[in-house]
C-alpha positions as CSV (number, residue, x, y, z in Angstrom):
1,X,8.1,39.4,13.7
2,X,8.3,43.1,14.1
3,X,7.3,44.4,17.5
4,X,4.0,46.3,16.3
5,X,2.8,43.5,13.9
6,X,3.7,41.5,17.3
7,X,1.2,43.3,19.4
8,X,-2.0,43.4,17.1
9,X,-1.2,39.4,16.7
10,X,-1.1,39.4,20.9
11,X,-4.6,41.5,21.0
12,X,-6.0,39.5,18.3
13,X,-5.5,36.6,19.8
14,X,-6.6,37.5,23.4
15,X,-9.6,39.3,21.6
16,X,-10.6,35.6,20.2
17,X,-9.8,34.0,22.9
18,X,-12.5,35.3,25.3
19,X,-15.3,35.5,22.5
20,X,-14.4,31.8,21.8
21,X,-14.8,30.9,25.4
22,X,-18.2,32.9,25.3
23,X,-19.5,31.3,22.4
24,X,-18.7,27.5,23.5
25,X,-19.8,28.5,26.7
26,X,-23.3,29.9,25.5
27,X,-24.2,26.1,24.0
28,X,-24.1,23.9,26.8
29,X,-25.7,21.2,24.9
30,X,-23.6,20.7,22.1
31,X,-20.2,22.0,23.1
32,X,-19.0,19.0,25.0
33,X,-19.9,16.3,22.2
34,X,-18.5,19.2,19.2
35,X,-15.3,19.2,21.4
36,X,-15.2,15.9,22.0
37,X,-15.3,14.9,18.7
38,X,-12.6,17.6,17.5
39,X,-10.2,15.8,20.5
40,X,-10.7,12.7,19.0
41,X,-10.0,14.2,15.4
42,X,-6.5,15.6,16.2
43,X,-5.9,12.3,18.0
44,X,-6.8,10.5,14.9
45,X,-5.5,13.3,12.0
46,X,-1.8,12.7,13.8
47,X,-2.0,9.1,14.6
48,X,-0.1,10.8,17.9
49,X,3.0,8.5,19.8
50,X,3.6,8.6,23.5
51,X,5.9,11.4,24.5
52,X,5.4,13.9,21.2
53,X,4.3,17.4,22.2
54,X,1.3,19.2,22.3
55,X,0.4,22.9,22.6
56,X,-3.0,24.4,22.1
57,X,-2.8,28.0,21.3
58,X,-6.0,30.2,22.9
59,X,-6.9,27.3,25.7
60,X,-9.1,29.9,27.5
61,X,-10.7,28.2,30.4
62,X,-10.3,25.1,29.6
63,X,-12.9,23.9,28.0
64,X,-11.4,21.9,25.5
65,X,-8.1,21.2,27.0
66,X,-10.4,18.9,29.3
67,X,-11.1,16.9,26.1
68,X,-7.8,16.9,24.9
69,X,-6.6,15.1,28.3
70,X,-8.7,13.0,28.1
71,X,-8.2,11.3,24.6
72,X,-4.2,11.8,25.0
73,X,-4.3,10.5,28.8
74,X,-0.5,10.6,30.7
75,X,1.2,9.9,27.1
76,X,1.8,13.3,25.8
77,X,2.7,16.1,27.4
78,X,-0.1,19.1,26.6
79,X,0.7,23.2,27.1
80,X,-1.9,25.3,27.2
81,X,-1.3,28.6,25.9
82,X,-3.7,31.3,27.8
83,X,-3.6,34.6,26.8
84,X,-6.0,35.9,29.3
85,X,-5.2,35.7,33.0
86,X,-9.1,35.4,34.5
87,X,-9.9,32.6,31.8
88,X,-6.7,30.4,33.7
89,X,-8.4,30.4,37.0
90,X,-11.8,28.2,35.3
91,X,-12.4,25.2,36.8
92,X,-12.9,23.1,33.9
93,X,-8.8,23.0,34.4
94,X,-9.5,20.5,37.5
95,X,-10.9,18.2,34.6
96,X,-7.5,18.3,33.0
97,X,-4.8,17.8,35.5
98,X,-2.1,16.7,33.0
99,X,-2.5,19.5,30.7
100,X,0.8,22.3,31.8
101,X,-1.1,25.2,31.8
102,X,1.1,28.6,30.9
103,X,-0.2,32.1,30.8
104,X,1.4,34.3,28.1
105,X,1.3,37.9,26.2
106,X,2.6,36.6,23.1
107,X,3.4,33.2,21.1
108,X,7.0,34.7,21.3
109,X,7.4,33.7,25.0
110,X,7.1,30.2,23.5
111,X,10.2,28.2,22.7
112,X,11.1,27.7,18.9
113,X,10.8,24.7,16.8
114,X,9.6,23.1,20.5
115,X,6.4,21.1,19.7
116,X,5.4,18.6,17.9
117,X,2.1,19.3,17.0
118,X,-0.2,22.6,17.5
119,X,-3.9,22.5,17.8
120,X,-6.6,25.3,18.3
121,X,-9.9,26.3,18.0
122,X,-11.8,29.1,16.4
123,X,-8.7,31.2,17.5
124,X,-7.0,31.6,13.9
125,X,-9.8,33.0,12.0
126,X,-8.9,36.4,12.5
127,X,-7.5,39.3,10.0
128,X,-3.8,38.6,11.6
129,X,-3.9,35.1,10.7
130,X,-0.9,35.1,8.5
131,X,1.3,36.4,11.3
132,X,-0.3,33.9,13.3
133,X,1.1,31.6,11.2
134,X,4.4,32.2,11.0
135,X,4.3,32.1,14.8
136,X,3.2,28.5,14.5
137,X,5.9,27.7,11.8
138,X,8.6,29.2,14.3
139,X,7.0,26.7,17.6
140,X,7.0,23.7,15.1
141,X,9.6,20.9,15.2
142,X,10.8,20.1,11.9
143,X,8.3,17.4,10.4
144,X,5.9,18.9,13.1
145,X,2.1,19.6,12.3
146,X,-0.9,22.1,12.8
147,X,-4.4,21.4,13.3
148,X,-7.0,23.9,13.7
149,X,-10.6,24.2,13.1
150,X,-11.8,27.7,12.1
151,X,-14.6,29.9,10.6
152,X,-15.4,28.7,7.0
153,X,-16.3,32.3,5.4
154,X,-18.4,30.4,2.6
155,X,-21.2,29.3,5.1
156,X,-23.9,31.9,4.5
157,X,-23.8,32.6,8.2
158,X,-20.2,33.1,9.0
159,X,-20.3,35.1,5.4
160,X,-23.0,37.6,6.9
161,X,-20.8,38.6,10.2
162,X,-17.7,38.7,7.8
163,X,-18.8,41.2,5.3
164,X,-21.4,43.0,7.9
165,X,-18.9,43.5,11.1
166,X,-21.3,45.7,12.9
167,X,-23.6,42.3,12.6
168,X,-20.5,39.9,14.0
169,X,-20.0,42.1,16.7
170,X,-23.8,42.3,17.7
171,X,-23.8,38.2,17.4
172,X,-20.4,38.5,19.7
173,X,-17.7,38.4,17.3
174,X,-14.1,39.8,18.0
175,X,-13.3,43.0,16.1
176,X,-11.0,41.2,14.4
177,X,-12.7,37.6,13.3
178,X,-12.9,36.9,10.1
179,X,-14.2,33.5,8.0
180,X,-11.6,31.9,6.2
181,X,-11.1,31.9,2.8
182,X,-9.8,28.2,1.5
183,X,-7.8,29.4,-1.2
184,X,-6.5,32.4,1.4
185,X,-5.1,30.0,4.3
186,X,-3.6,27.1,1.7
187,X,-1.6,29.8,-0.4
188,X,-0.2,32.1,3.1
189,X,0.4,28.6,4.0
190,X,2.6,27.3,1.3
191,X,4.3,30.8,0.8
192,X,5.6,30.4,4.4
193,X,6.9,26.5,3.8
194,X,4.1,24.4,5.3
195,X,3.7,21.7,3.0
196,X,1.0,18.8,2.6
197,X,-1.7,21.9,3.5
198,X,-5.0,20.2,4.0
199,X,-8.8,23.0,4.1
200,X,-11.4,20.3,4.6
201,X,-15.0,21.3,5.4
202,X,-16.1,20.1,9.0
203,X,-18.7,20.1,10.8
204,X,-22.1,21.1,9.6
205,X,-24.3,20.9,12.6
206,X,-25.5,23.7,14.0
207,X,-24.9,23.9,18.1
208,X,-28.6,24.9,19.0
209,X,-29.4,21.3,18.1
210,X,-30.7,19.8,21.3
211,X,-28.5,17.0,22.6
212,X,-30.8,13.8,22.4
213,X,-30.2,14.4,18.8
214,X,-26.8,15.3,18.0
215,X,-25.8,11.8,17.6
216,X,-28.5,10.8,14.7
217,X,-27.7,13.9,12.8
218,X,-24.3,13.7,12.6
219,X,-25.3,10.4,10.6
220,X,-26.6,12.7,8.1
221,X,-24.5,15.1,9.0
222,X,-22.0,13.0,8.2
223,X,-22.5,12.7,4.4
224,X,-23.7,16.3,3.8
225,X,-19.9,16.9,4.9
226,X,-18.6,14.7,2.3
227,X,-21.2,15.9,-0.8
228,X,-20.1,18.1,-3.3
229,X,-21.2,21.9,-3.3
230,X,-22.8,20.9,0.0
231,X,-20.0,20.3,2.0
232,X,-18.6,24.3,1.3
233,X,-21.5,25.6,3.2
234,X,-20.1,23.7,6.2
235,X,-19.4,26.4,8.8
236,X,-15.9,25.2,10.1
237,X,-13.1,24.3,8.0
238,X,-10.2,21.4,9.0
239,X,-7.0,23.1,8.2
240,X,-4.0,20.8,8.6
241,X,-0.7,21.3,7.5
242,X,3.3,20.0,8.1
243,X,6.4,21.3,8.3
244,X,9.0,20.2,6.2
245,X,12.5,18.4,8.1
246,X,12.1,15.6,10.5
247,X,13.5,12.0,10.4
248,X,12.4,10.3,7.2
249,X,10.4,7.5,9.8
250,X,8.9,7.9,12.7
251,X,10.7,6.6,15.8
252,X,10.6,3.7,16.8
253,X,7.8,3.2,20.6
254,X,7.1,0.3,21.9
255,X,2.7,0.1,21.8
256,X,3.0,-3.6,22.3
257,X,1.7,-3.2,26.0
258,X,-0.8,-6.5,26.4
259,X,1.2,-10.0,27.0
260,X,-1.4,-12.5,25.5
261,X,-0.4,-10.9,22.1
262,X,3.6,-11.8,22.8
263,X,5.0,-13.3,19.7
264,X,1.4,-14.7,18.9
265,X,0.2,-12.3,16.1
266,X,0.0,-12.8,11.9
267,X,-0.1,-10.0,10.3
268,X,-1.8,-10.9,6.8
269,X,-1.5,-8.0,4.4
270,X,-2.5,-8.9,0.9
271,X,-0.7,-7.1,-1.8
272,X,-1.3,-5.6,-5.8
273,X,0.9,-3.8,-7.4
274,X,2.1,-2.4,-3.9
275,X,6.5,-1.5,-4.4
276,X,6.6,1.5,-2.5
277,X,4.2,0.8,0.3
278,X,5.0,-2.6,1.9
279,X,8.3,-1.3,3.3
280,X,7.2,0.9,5.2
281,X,4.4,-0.6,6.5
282,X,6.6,-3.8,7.0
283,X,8.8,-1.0,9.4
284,X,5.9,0.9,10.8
285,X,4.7,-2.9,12.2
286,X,7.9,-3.5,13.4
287,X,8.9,-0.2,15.0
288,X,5.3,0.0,17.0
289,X,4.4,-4.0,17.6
290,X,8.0,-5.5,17.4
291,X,7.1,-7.6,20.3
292,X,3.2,-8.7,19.3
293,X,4.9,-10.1,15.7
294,X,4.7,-13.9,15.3
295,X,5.1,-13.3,11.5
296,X,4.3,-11.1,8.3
297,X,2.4,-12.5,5.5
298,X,3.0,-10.9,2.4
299,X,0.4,-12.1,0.3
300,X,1.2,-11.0,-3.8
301,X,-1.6,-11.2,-5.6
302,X,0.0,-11.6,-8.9
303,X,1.2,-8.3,-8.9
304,X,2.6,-6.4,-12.1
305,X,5.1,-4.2,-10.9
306,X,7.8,-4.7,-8.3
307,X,6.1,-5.9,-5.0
308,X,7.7,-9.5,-5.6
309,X,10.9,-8.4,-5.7
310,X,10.6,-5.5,-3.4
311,X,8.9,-8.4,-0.7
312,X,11.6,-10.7,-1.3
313,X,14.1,-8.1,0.1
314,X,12.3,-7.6,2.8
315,X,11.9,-11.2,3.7
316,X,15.9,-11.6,3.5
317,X,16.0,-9.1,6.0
318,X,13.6,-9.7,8.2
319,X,13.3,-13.3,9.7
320,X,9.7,-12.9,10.6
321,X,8.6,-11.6,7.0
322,X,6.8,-14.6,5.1
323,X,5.8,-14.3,1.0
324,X,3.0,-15.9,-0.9
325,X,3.5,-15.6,-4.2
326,X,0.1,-16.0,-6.0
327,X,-1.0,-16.9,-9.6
328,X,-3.6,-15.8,-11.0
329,X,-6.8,-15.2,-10.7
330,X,-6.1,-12.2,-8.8
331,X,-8.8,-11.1,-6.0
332,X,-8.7,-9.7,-2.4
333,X,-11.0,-12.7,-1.2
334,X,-8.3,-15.6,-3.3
335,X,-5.4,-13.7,-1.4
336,X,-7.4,-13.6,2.1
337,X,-8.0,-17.1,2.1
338,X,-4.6,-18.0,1.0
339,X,-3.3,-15.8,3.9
340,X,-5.3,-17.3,6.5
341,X,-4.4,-20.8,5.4
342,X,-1.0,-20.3,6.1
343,X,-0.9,-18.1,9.2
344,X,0.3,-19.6,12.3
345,X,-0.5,-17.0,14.8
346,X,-3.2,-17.7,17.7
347,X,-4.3,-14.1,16.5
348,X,-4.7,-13.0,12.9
349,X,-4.4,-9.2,12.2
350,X,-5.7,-8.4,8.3
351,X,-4.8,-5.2,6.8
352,X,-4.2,-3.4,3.5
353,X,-0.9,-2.1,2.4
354,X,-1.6,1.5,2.2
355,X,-2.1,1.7,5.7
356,X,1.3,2.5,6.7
357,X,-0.4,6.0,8.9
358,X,-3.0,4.2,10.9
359,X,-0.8,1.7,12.4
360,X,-0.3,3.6,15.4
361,X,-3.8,3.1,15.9
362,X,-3.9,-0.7,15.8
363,X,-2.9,-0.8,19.4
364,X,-7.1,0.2,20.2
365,X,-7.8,-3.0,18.4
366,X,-5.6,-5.3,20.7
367,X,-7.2,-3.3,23.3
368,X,-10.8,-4.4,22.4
369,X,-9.6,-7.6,22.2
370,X,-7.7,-7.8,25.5
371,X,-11.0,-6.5,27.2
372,X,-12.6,-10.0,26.4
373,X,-14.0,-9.5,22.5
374,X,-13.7,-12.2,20.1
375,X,-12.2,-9.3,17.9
376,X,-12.3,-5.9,16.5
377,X,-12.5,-4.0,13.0
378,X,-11.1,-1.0,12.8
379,X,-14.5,0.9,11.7
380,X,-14.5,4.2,9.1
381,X,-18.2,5.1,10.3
382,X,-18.5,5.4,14.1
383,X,-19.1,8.7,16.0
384,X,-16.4,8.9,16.7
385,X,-14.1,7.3,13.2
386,X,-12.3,10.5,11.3
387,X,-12.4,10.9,7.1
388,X,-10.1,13.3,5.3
389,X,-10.9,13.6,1.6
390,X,-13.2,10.3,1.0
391,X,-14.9,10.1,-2.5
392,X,-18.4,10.9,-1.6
393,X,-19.7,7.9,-4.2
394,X,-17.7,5.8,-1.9
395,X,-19.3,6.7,1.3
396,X,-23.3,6.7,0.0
397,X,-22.5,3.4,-1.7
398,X,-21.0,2.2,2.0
399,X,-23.6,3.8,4.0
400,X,-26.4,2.0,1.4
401,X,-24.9,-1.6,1.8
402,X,-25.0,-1.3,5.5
403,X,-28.0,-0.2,5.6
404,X,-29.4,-3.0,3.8
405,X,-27.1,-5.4,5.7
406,X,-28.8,-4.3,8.8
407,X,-32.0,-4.3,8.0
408,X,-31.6,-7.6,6.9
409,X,-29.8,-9.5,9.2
410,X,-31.3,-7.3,12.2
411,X,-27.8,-6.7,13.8
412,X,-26.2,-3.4,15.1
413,X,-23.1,-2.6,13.4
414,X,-21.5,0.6,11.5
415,X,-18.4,-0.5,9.4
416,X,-17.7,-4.4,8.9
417,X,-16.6,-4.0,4.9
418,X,-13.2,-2.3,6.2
419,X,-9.9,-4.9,6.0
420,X,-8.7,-3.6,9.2
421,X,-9.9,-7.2,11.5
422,X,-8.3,-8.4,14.5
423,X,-9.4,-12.0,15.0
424,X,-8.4,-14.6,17.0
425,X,-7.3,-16.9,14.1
426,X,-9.6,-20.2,14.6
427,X,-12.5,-18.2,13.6
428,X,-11.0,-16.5,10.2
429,X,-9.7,-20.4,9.9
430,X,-12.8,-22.0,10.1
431,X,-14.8,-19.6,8.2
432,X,-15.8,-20.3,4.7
433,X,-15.2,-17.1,2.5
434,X,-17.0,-17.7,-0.7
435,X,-16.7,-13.9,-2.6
436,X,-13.1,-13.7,-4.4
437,X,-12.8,-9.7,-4.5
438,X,-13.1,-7.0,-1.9
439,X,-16.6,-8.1,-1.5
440,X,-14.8,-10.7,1.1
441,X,-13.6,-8.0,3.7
442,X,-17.7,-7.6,4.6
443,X,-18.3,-11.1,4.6
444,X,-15.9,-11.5,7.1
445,X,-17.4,-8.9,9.0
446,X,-20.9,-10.0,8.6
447,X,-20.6,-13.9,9.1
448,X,-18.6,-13.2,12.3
449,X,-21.2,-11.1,13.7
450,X,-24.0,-13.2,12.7
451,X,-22.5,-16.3,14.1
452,X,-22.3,-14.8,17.6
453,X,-19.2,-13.4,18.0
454,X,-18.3,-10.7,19.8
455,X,-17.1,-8.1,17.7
456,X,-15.9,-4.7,18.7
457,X,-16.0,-1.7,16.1
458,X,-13.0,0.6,16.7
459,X,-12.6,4.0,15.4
460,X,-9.8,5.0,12.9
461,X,-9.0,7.7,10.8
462,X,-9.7,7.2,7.0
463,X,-7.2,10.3,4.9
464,X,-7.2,9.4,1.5
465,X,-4.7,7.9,-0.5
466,X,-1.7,10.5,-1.4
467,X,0.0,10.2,-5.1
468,X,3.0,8.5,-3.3
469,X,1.0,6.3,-1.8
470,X,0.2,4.2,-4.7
471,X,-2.6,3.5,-7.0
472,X,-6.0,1.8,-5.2
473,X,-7.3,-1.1,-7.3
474,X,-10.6,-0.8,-5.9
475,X,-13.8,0.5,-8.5
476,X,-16.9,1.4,-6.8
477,X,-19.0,0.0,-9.9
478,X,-17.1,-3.0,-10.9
479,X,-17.7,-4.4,-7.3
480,X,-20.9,-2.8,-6.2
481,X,-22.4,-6.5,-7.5
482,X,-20.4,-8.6,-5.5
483,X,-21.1,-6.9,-2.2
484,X,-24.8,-7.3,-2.9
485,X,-24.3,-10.8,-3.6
486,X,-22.2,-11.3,-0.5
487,X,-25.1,-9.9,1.8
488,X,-27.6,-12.4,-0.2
489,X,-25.0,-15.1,0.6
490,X,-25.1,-14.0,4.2
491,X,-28.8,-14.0,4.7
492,X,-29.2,-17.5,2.9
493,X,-26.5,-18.7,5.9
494,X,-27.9,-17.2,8.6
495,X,-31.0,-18.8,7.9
496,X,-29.2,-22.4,7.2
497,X,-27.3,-21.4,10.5
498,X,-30.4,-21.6,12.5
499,X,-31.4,-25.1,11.5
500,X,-28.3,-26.3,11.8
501,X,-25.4,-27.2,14.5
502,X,-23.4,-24.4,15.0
503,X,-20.5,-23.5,12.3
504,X,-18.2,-20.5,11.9
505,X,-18.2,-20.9,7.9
């Protein structure tokens, strides 16, 4: 970068720097839980290892550096990159005393190709920002990521201060901000060799709504997100995008950290028409929870394409890998049960095949369950649960059943339909699963909870499938029936269960 196109970047970036401290600062109410929640989405976007690298461009005082301590803990080193000198003495940095905090004139003092990931936000959106991102390329490890959230120019307010500057500056805009344009960041993004670019609307809630009732709008919130047309009037866009290079697999940490789970785990993954994804899900498990793996259970569900074959290999090299070849009728439920059946694990951990990114994230279900629970489902729908690109019929027909369900059964829950369960295995054993299709995974979730168990929900990340990730055999209208049927299964046992000696099925 030249030396003048070099200094505008530096004053744009210390320009946005102090009016994004101002404006964070200026909404005491909703700035911690809006931060907060954009921690916990880096945390979740990356499915982040102990030791990678963080830096967060424009950390100002602080104020969200604090958060990003606290999700990360002591497992990943953070630098804060400060480009003004009064905003480094704040003492919101007592809050976040393993974050390396590093004042700086320009992104050029920064090592290359040095981090693994780089976060920020409401720092890019500003009319440098393809400079700025070639200074990010440059910091990047090969394979490393970006994250940033940043002005959305097609929400009528951000629109306003964009076209009207004397108005952004009299509402406290930097000279130089600007909303982004989608089609603007993904193309300057590709054109300097980021690939997988990501412009996702986030975040529609405005930060004068009082506190006592950010959490039951984001609920609604929540969906509005997700909705066509609605969703681009968001005001803050989620741009993510990679680098290309890296290892072709992650390396290999050990997140096996609990000794109850030693050796005593089955994972039970059923499988349909799944070739390219159970290897590396088969690795990811064995790379991250090597030492919590009693066995594998590869469950085919009659599959049409290679998966038996593909499995097979796997089993020949792998000791713990076990296959059960089913006939058909096919049907998530048929191959849950069959899986169960044969696991020999004191714990049973149920997942699909396509979830070869999340596993990192499995370790905050054994962590739910070595606090005392009964088990833990890995939950698409909490505060503080992540979705990148969910099909929004999907999400209003979810958010409908369990609904219903709790008005119904009159229990608290979010997300029980997801086949992400750890369970200690007597109670999946025991438990008589009746539906045949992916109506089972929330009749698992519902008879546990109704029978008294104590069941933790634990937030994940939920990114869409990818065209290499395979083809999903789920239809929203083919099983809409079942589900319903499942709940009016449910409520007929719960009401048998009260008359009658305690069961688990």
């Amino acid at each position: 970068m030249d030396p003048v196109t070099s200094t505008a970047l530096d004053q744009n970036l210390r320009a946005m720097e102090h009016t994004r401290e101002k404006y964070w600062r200026s909404y005491p109410q909703s700035s911690p839980y809006k931060l907060r929640w954009r921690a916990l989405t880096v945390r979740h976007s990356f499915h982040v290892l102990p030791g990678e690298s963080i830096l967060e461009i424009g950390a100002g005082g602080g104020i969200w550096s604090r958060e990003l301590a606290a999700v990360f803990g002591d497992e990943n080193e953070i630098t804060a990159a400060i480009f003004n000198r009064d905003l480094a003495e704040s003492k919101d940095w007592q809050a976040a005393p393993n974050v390396h905090r590093r004042v700086i004139g320009s992104l050029d003092e920064l090592p290359e190709a040095s981090f693994d990931y780089v976060v920020g936000t409401a720092i890019l959106c500003h009319d440098r920002f393809m400079q700025n991102l070639e200074a990010l390329y440059r910091l990047l490890k090969p394979g490393g990521q970006i994250l940033f959230f940043e002005q959305n120019l097609r929400n009528p307010q951000v629109l306003v201060k964009s076209v009207f500057p004397a108005i952004g500056r009299w509402c406290g805009n930097a000279p130089c901000q600007i909303g982004i344009r989608k089609t603007s960041f993904r193309d300057s993004a590709r054109r300097l060799g980021f690939r997988d670019v990501e412009v996702v609307p986030y975040d529609i809630i405005h930060p004068l709504l009082p506190k006592r009732a950010l959490s039951t709008v984001q609920s609604v919130a929540f969906i509005i997100e997700h909705a066509p047309v609605l969703r681009d009037l968001c005001g803050t866009f989620y741009l993510w995008a990679r680098k290309p290079g890296g290892p072709p697999v992650r390396r290999a940490v050990n997140l096996a950290k609990h000794d109850r789970f030693y050796k005593t785990v089955s994972f039970v993954i059923p499988c349909h028409n799944e070739e390219t994804t159970i290897g590396p899900l088969v690795t990811a498990l064995t790379n991250y929870f090597r030492d919590y793996i009693h066995e594998i259970i590869l469950v085919n569900d009659n599959s049409k394409d290679r998966t038996a074959e593909v499995a097979g290999e796997i089993a020949r090299q792998n000791r713990r890998v076990r296959i059960i070849n089913r006939k058909p009728p096919n049907g998530v439920g048929r191959a849950l049960r069959d899986g169960y059946a044969a696991a020999t694990g004191d714990y049973i951990l149920t997942m699909d095949s396509d979830f070869v990114q999340i596993v990192p994230e499995m370790r905050d279900l054994f962590d739910a369950v070595a606090e005392g629970y009964d088990g833990a489902i890995g939950s698409r729908f909490t505060q503080e649960s992540i979705m990148v690109n969910y099909p929004f019929a999907k999400i209003v027909s979810n958010r409908l059943f369990h609904f219903l369900a709790r008005r119904s059964l009159g229990l608290g829950f979010h997300d029980i339909s997801n086949n992400l369960k750890l369970y200690k295995a007597e109670i999946l054993k025991e438990m008589n699963i009746t539906e045949n299709h992916f109506a089972a995974n929330a009749e698992i979730g519902l008879k546990s909870i109704a029978a008294g168990y104590r069941i933790k929900e634990v937030p994940i990340s939920w990114i869409n499938r990818t065209v290499d990730m395979g083809s999903s055999s789920f239809r929203l209208f083919g099983v809409g029936p079942h589900y319903v049927r499942a709940l009016r299964d449910v409520i007929r046992w719960m009401r048998n269960l009260k008359t009658a000696p305690r069961t688990q099925g």
